[in-house]
Structures are given as structure tokens and as C-alpha cells.
C-alpha positions as CSV (number, residue, x, y, z in Angstrom):
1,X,-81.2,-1.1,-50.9
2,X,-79.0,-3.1,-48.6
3,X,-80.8,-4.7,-46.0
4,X,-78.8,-4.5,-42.7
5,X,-78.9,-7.5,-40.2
6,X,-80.1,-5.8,-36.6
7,X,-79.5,-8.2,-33.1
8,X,-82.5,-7.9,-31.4
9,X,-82.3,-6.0,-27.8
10,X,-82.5,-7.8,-24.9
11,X,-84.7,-6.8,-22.1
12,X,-83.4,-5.1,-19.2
13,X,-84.1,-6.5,-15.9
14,X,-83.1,-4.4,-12.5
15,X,-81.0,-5.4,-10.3
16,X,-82.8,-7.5,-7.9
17,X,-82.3,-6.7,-3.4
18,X,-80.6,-9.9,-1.5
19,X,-82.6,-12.4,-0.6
20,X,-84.0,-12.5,2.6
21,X,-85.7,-16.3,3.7
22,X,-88.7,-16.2,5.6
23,X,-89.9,-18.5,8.3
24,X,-90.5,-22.0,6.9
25,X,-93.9,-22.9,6.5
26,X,-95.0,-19.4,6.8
27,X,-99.0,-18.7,6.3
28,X,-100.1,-16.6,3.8
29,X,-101.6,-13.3,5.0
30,X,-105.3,-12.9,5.3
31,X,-106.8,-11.0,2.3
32,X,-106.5,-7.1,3.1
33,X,-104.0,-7.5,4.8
34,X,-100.6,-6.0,3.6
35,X,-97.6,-9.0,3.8
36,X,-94.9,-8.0,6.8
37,X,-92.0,-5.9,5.8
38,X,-88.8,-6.5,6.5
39,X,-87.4,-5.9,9.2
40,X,-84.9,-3.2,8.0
41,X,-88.1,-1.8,6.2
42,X,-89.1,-1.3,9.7
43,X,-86.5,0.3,11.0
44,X,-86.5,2.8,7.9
45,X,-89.7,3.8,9.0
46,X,-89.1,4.4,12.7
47,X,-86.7,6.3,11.4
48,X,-89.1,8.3,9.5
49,X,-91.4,9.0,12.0
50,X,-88.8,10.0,14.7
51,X,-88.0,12.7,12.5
52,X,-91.2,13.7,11.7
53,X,-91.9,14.0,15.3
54,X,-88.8,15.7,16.3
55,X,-90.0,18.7,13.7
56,X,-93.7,18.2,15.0
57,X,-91.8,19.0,18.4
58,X,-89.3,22.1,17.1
59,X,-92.3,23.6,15.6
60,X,-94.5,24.0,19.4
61,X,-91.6,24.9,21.0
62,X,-91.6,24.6,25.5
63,X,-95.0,24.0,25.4
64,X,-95.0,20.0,24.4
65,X,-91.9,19.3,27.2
66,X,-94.4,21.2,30.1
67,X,-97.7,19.1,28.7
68,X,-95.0,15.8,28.3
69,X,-93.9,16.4,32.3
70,X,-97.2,17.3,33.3
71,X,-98.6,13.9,31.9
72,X,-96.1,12.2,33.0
73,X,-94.4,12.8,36.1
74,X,-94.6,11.2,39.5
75,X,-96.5,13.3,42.2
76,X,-94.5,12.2,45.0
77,X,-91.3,11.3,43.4
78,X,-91.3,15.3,41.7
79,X,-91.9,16.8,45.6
80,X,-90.7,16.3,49.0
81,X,-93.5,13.7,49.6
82,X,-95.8,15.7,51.2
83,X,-99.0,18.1,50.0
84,X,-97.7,21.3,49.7
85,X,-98.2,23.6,52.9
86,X,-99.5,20.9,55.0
87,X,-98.1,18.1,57.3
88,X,-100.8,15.2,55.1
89,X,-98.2,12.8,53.0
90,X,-98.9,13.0,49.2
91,X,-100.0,9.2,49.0
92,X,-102.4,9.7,52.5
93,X,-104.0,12.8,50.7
94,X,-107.4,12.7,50.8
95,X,-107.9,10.0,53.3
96,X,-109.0,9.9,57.0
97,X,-106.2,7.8,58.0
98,X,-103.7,10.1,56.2
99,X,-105.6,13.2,57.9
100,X,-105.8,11.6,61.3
101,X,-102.2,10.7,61.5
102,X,-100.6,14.3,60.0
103,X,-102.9,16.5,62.6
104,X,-103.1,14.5,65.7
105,X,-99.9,15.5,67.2
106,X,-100.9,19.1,66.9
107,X,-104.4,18.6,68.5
108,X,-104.4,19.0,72.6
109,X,-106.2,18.1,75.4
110,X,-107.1,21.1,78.0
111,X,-107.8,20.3,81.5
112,X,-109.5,23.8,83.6
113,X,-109.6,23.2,86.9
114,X,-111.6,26.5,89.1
115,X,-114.2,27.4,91.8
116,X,-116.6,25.8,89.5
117,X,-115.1,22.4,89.2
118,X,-113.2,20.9,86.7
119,X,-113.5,20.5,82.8
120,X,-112.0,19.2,80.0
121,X,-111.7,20.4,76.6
122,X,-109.2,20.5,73.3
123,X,-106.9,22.9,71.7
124,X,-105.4,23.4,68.6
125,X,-101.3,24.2,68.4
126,X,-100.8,27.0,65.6
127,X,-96.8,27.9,66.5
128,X,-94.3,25.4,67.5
129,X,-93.6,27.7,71.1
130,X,-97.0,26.1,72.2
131,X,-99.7,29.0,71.1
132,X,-103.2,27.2,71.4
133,X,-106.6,28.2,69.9
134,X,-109.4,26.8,71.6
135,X,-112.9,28.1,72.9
136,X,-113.5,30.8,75.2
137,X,-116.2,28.5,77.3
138,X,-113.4,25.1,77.6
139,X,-111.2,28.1,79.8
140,X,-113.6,30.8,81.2
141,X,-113.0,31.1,84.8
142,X,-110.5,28.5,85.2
143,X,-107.6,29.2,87.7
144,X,-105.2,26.3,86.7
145,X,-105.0,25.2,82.9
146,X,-103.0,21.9,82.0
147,X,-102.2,20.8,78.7
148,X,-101.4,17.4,77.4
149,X,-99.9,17.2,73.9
150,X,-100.0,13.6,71.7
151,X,-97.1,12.3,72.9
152,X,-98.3,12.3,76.3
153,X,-96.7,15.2,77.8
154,X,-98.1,17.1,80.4
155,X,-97.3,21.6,80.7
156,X,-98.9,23.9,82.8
157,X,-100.6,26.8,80.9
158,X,-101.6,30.2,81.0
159,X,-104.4,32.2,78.9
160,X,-103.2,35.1,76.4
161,X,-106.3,36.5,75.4
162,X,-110.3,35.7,75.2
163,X,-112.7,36.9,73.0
164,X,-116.1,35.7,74.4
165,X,-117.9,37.4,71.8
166,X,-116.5,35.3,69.4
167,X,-116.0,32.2,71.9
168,X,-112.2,31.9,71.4
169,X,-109.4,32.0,73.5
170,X,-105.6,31.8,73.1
171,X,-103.5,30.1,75.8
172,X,-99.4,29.1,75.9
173,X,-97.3,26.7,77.3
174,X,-95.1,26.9,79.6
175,X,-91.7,25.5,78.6
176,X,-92.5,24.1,75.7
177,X,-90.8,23.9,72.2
178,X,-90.3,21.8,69.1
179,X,-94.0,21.8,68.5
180,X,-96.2,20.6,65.6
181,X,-98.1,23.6,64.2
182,X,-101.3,22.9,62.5
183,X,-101.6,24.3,58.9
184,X,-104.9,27.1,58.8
185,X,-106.6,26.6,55.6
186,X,-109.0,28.9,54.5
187,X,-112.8,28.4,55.4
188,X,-114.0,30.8,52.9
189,X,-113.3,28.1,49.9
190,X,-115.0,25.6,52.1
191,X,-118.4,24.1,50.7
192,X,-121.2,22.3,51.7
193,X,-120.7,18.1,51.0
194,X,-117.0,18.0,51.5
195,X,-115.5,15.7,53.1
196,X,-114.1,16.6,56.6
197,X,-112.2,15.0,60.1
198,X,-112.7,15.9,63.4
199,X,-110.3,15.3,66.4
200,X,-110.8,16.3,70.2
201,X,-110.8,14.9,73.4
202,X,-114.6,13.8,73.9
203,X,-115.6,12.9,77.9
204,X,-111.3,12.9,77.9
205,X,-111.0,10.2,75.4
206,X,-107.7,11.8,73.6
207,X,-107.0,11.9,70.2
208,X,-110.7,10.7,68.9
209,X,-110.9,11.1,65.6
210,X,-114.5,11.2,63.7
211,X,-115.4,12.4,60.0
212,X,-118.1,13.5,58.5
213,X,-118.8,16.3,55.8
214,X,-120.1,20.1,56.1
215,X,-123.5,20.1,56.1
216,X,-124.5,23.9,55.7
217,X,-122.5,26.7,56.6
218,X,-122.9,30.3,57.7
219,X,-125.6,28.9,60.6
220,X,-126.0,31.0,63.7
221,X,-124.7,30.0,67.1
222,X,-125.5,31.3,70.4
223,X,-123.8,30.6,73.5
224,X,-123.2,32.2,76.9
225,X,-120.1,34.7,76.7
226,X,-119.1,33.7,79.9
227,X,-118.9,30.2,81.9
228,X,-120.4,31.1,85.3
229,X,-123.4,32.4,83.6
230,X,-124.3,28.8,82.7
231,X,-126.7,27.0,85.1
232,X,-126.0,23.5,84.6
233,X,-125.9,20.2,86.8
234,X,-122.5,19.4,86.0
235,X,-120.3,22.6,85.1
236,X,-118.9,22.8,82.2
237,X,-119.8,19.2,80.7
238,X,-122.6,20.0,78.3
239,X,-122.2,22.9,75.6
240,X,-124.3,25.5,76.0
241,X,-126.4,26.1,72.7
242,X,-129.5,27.6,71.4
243,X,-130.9,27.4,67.7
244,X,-134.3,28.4,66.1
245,X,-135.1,30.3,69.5
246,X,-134.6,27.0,71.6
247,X,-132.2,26.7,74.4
248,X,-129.8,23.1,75.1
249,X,-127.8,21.8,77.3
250,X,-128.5,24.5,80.6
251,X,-129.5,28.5,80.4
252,X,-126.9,30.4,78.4
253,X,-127.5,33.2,80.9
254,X,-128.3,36.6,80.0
255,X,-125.2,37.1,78.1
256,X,-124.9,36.0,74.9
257,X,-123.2,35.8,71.4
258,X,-123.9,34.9,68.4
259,X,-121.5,33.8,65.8
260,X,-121.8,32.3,62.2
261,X,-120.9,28.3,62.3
262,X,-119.4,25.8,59.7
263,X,-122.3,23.0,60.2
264,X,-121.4,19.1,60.4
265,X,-122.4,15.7,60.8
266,X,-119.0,14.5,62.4
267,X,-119.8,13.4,65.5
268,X,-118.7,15.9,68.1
269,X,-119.4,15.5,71.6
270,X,-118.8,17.2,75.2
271,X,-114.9,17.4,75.7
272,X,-114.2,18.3,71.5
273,X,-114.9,21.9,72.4
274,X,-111.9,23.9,71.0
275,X,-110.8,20.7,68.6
276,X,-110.2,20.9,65.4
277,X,-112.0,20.5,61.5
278,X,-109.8,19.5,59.1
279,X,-110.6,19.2,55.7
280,X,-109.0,16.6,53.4
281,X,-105.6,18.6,52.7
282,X,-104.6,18.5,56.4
283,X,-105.6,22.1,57.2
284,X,-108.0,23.6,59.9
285,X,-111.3,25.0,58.7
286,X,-113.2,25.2,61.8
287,X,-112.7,25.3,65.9
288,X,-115.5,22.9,67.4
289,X,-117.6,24.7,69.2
290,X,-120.8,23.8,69.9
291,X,-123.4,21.1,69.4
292,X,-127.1,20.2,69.0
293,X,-128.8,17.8,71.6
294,X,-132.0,17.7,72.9
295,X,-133.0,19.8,75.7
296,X,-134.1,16.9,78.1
297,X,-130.2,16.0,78.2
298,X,-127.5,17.7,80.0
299,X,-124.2,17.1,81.1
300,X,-122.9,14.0,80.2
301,X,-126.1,12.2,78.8
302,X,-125.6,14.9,76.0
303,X,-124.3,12.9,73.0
304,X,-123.9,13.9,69.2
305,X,-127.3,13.5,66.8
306,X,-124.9,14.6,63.8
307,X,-125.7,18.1,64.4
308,X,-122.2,19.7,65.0
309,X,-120.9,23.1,65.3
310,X,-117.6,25.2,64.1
311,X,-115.8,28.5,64.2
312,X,-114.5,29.3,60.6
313,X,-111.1,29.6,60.8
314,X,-111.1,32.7,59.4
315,X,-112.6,34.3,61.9
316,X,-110.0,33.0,64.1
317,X,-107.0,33.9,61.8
318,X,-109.0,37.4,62.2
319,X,-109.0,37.7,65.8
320,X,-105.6,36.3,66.7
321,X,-103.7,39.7,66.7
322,X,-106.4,40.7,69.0
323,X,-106.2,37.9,70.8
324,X,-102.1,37.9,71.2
325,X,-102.6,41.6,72.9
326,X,-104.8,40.2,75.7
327,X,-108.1,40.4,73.9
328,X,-111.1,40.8,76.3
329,X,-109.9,39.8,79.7
């Protein structure tokens, strides 16, 4: 048997990657913890996960770009800069300042001059022609109205309609145009401990702005339909109110109304009558009305004890076809 001579294999060893130096004096990783790849092992794997991603994202369809924009998008850059439907700038929303400085120019000052004496109230601007909500009482029985707007202007005004049983009025300028109409919200989403702003011309101080919240709603109101049925030392300067059977600020007469009221501790005073209630979005909720102050004060010793009164606005966006026909006169 012939023995044949066999070369013994030599092992096979891979091919081995480039090499790739380090950082000199490099520490060695903690135990547990994996050494760094490189950084092409890296990239590899960002690579990976894009596409893993990408199918993750081809598989939901339109719904992860309308959660990505949702999530991401600027508020103020994605609009025109301003809360939709109102004149409150995105970045003011929410605050007095912001509130105070959108609604101002569309909140008036009314000046009734009659047989009675002289009186002055506020108004709210709801069309750029110079239509103004305010109270019934701030005009009954006035021969001469004047109106002074924010920016200081002066117009001579005449009365549309009343509606004493609901204590509002509507009255236009004369001449006027280019107006800033307040937005009407809707008072029937308002609630009790939100935040509110309230801006009139108390004692003729125009433009005062106060804030408060709502502090009960549906409360009833009752006031004298008609001025000249008040009895009061100084006409016109107190509000005539009467609540849980108790009469302030002068006799309301024998004719009366009674009206549900958005309640508030924003201080309103004498001279606020026919102002607005704003909420926080820049939109009228409530016509000032009325106000709760001890019976031993009257005309213009009757200040606010946080116990305000408005109209909803409802009721006023209600009534204003009414009142745009002549309503009660």
C-alpha cells in the first residue's frame, strides 16, 4: 500500500476591513456599554431607520402629515395674525391688554342732553356706518344725542329704535364711515368663572377698561322702562335697579321690566351703561346695564361693590331687526 505524502491545509482567514485609527489615548468603554461604531456604521444605520420610517409613513397615509402640521406649526405665522373672526391679535389672545386695545376703538361715549338734564353713557359700534347698541335708559327722553368715538371725534346722533322692555336702544351717526365694528360672540357658550373685560365711559372717564369674570348668569333685572319715570336727585346719574324685592339707586316708577342678566364682578359704574363685556376672544357677550349699590346712595355717590349687570348679547342679536324698524318708539 503506497502511502501518499498530503501538504497539510492552511487555514483560511477573511479578508480583514481597512483600518480605521481611533483617537490616541482613547478610554476604554465602561462595562455594559457597547464600544462606538464607526462612523460610516452610523450612517448605515440612519439610513436604515429613514427607510423604516418612510414605510411606517406610506402605510398611515394623510393622516401623519395633518398630526405632523398640527404639532408643529406656528399659530400666527399659519394665519393672518389675528384670532379668527375677531379684531384680538393671536399673540394678545387671552389677555386684558390684548382685549382692551382690539375693542376700544369700537366702544363710544353717548352724551343725552333733554328737559331732564344731561347724561352720559356708552355704546357699542356693531357696523362700520356707525349703528350703536346701547341701553334704552342712557337715551330715553333725550332730544340731542352726541357721540364721541376713540379717536376723539365728535357726530351728532339720532335714535333708530328702543325696546324698553328689553332696555336696549339702537342709534346712528350722522356722517360717519370707516368704523370699527365689534365682533358679537355668543353669550349662550358663556360660563360662570371666565374671565371677562369691561369698557365704558364711567362719570365720562372714556375708554375705562376694568376686568373681572361672570359670576352667575341668568339673574333677574328690573328697571324702569322709561327715564322720566325715575325719581332721582340727579337724573340720569345712578342706575335704576331692584333685586330680591329691594329697590337702588331712586324709584323705578310703576313701569317696569324685567330681563335675564350675565352677572359680574368687573367694576361697572354710573356712565358704563350701554358698554360693553368682552370675553377673552375679543367678542361682546353682554351690554352693561345695570348695577348693585346700596340704597342709601344715589347719583354719583353710587359706586361698584362688584356686583355688575349685563344684557346677553343674544338677546340683543335677537332684537336688532326689531330694533332697525323703529322698535317701540
Amino acid at each position: 500500500m503506497t502511502d501518499y505524502y498530503q501538504q497539510p491545509q492552511q487555514p483560511y482567514y477573511p479578508p480583514q476591513p481597512p483600518y480605521e485609527p481611533g483617537p490616541a489615548h482613547a478610554s476604554p468603554a465602561p462595562l455594559g456599554v457597547p464600544p462606538e461604531r464607526s462612523p460610516r456604521g452610523r450612517a448605515r444605520r440612519g439610513v436604515g431607520l429613514l427607510v423604516a420610517v418612510a414605510l411606517a409613513a406610506a402605510a398611515v397615509g394623510g393622516g401623519t402629515a395633518t398630526l405632523v402640521q398640527q404639532y408643529t406649526a406656528d399659530p400666527v405665522a399659519a394665519g393672518s395674525g389675528t384670532v379668527a373672526g375677531t379684531n384680538v391679535a393671536a399673540g394678545s389672545k387671552g389677555t386684558v391688554a390684548g382685549v382692551a386695545e382690539a375693542v376700544s376703538p369700537s366702544i363710544v361715549e353717548i352724551s343725552a342732553s333733554g328737559t331732564s338734564g344731561r347724561a352720559t353713557g356708552s355704546g357699542v359700534i356693531i357696523t362700520s356706518d356707525g349703528e350703536i347698541v346701547t341701553n334704552n335708559h342712557v337715551i330715553s327722553g333725550a332730544s340731542e344725542l352726541t357721540v364721541r368715538t376713540g379717536d376723539g371725534k365728535r357726530y351728532s346722533a339720532e335714535v333708530v329704535g328702543t325696546d324698553p322692555g328689553k332696555d336696549l336702544a339702537l342709534i346712528k351717526l350722522r356722517g360717519a364711515s370707516g368704523l370699527k365694528a365689534a365682533a358679537l360672540g355668543d353669550s349662550s357658550k358663556v360660563k360662570v368663572g371666565e374671565e371677562v373685560v369691561a369698557i365704558g365711559s364711567p362719570e365720562g372717564l372714556t375708554g375705562t377698561v376694568t376686568s373681572g369674570i361672570v359670576s352667575a348668569l341668568d339673574r333677574d333685572v328690573t328697571v324702569a322702562k322709561e327715564q322720566d319715570e325715575q325719581q332721582q336727585s340727579a337724573p340720569r346719574e345712578g342706575w335704576p335697579f331692584e333685586f330680591g324685592g329691594q329697590e337702588f339707586n331712586g324709584d323705578t316708577g310703576d313701569s317696569k321690566t324685567t330681563y335675564k342678566a350675565i352677572q359680574t364682578d368687573a367694576s361697572l359704574n354710573p356712565g358704563n351703561s350701554g358698554g360693553a363685556l368682552i370675553n377673552m376672544n375679543g367678542e361682546i357677550i353682554g351690554i352693561n346695564s345695570a348695577m348693585y349699590s346700596p340704597s342709601s346712595a344715589s347719583g354719583s355717590t353710587a359706586g361698584s361693590v362688584g356686583l355688575g349687570f349685563a344684557i346677553p348679547i343674544d338677546t340683543v342679536k335677537a332684537d336688532l331687526d326689531a330694533l332697525r324698524s323703529g322698535g317701540d318708539n
